[in-house]
VEXMISE-578988 format. One record per residue: y, z, x of N, C-alpha, C in turn. Coordinates in steps of 0.1 Angstrom, whole numbers, plus 5000, padded with zeros to 4 digits. Last residue first. Example, Ala and Ser with C-alpha at 12.3 -4.5 7.8 and 13.67 -1.06 7.14 Angstrom:
<atoms>
> nnorth, nup, neast, canorth, caup, caeast, cnorth, cup, ceast
> 4978, 5071, 5128, 4989, 5071, 5137, 5000, 5079, 5129
> 4943, 5078, 5132, 4955, 5078, 5123, 4967, 5078, 5132
</atoms>
This chain:
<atoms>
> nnorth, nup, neast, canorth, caup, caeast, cnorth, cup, ceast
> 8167, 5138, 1949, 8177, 5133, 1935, 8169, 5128, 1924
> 8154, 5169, 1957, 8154, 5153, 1954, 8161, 5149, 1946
> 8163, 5194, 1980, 8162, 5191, 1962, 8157, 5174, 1961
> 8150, 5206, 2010, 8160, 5196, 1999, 8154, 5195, 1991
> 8133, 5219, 2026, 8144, 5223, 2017, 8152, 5219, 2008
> 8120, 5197, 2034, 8112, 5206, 2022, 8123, 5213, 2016
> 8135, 5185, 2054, 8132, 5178, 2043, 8126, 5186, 2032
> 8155, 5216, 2063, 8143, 5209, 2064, 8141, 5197, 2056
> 8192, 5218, 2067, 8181, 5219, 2059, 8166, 5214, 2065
> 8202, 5225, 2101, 8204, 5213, 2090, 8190, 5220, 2083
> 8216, 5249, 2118, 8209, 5240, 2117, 8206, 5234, 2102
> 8249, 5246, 2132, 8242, 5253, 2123, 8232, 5245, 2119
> 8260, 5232, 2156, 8257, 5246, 2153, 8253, 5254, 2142
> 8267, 5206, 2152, 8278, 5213, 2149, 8275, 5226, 2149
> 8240, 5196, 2166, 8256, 5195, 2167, 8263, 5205, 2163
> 8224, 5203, 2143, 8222, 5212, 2157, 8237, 5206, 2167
> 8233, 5184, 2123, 8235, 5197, 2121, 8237, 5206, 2133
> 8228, 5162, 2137, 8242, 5166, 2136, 8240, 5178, 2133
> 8199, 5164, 2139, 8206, 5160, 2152, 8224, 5163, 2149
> 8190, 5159, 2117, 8187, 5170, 2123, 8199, 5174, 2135
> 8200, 5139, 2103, 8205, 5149, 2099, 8201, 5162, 2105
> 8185, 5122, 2124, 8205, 5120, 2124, 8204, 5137, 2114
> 8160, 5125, 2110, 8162, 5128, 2125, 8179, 5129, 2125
> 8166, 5113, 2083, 8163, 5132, 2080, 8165, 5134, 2101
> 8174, 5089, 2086, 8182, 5098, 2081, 8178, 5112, 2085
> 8146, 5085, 2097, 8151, 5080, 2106, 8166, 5091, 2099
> 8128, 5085, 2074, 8126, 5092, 2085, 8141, 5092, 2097
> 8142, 5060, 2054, 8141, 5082, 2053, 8141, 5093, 2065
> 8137, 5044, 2069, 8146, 5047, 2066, 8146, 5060, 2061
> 8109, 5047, 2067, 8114, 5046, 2080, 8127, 5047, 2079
> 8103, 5042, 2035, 8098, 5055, 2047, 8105, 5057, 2059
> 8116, 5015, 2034, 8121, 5030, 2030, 8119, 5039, 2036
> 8093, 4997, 2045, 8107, 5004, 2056, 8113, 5015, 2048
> 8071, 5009, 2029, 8075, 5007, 2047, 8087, 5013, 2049
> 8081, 4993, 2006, 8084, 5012, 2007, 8077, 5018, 2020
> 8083, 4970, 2015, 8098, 4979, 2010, 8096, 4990, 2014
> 8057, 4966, 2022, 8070, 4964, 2028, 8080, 4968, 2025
> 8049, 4966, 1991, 8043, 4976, 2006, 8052, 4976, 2015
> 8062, 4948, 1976, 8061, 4963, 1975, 8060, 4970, 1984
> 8052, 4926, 1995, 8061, 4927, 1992, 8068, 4940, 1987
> 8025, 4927, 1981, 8030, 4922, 1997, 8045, 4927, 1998
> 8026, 4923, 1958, 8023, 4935, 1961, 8024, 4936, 1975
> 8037, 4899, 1950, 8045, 4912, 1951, 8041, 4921, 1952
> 8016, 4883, 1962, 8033, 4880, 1969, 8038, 4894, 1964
> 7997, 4892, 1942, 7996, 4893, 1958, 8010, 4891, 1962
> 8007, 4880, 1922, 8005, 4893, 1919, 8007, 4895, 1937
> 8015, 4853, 1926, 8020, 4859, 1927, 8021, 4872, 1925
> 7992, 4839, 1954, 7993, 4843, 1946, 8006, 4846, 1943
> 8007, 4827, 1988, 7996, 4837, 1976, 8002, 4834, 1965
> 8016, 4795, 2000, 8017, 4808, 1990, 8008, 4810, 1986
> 8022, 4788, 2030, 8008, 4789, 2022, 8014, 4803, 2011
> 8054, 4777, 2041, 8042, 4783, 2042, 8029, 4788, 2036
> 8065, 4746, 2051, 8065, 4758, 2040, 8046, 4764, 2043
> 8061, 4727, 2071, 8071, 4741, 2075, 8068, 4749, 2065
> 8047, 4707, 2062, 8042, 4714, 2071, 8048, 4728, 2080
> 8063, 4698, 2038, 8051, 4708, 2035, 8046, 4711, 2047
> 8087, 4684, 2055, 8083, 4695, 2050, 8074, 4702, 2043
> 8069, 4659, 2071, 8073, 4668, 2073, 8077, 4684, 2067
> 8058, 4640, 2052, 8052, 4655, 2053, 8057, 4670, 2059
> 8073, 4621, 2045, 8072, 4630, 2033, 8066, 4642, 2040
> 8079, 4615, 2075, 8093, 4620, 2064, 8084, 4628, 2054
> 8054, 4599, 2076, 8061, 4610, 2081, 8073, 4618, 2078
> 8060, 4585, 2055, 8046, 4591, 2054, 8047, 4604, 2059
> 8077, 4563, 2067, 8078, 4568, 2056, 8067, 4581, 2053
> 8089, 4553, 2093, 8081, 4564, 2090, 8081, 4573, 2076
> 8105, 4530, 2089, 8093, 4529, 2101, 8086, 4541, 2096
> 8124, 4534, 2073, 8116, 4525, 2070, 8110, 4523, 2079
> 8140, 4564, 2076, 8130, 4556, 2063, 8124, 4546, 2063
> 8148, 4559, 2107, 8133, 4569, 2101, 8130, 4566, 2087
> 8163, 4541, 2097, 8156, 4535, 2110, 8141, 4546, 2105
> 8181, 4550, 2082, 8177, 4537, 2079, 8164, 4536, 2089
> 8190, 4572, 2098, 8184, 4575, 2089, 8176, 4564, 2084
> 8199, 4555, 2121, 8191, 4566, 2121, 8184, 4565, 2114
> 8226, 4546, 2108, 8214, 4540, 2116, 8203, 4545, 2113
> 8240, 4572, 2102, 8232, 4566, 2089, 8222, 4552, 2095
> 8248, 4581, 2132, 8233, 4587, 2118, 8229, 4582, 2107
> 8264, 4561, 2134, 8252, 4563, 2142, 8242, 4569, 2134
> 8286, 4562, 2110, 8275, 4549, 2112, 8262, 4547, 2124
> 8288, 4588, 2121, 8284, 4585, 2107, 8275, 4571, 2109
> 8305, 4582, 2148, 8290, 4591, 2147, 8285, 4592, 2132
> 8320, 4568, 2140, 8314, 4558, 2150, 8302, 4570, 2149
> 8340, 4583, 2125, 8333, 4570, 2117, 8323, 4569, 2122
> 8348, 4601, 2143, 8341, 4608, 2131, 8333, 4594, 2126
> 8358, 4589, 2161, 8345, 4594, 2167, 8338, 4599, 2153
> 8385, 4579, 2147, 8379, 4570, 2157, 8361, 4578, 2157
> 8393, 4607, 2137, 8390, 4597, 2126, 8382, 4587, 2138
> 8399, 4615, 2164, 8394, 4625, 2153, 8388, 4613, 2146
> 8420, 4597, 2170, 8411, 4601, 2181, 8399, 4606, 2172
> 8440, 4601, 2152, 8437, 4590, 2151, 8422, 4590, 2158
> 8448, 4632, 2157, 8444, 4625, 2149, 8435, 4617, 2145
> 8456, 4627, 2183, 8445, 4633, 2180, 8440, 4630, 2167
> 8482, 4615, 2177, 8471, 4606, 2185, 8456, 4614, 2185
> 8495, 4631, 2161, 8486, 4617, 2153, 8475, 4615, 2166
> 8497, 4653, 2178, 8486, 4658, 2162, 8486, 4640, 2162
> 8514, 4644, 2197, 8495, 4651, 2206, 8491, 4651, 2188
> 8539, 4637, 2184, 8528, 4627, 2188, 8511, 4630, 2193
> 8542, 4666, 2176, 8540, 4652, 2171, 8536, 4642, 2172
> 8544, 4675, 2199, 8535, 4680, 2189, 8533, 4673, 2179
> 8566, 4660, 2209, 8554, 4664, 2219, 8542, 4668, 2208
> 8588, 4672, 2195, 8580, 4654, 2197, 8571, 4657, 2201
> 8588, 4696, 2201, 8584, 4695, 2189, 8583, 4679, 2186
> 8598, 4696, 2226, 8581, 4702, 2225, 8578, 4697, 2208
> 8614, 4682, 2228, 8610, 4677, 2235, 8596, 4681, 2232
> 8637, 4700, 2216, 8633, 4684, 2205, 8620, 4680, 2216
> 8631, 4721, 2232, 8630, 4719, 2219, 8627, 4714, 2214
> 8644, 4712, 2254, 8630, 4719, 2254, 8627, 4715, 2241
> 8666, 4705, 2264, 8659, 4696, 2254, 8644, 4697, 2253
> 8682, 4726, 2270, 8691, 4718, 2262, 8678, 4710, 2253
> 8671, 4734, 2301, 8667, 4741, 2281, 8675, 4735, 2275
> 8677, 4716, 2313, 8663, 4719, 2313, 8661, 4723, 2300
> 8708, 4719, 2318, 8700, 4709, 2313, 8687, 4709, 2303
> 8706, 4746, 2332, 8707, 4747, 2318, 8704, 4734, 2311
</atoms>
């Protein structure tokens, strides 16, 4: 019975001291990896200035037009729509013949 008399105070020091020393641990590695990347940073702005600027215009990608971008872009919707349509009207075949009565045709339906 000893044993459980000082479980208690024993776990709730215990959590007390594992949160500061973590804590403290936490704050120790957060500083020491900031003043690593602001190194860094210092170090690629002033050896590679040129290279910094280009980097990003070599990831963005060649814009059309904007008539072109949305007609690029139109065709691709009503793509996948189609395929979306197609793919509903197959599930609506497939449950109807499930439950034993078969499911309208696409021609049978009304359009919203």
């Amino acid at each position: 019975m000893s044993q459980r008399d000082g479980f208690a105070g024993g776990f709730v020091a215990g959590a007390i001291v594992g949160s500061v020393v973590g804590g403290f641990v936490g704050a120790l590695i957060a500083n020491r990896r900031d003043e690593l990347i602001d190194e860094e940073e210092i170090q690629q702005l002033t050896n590679r200035p040129t290279e910094a600027k280009k980097a990003p215009n070599s990831r963005r990608p060649m814009k059309l037009s904007d008539t072109e971008s949305m007609e690029t872009a139109r065709r691709s919707l009503e793509d996948k729509i189609a395929q979306l349509n197609a793919t509903i009207d197959e599930v609506r075949q497939q449950l109807g013949n499930v439950n034993g009565s078969p499911s309208p045709s696409s021609s049978e339906r009304t359009s919203l």
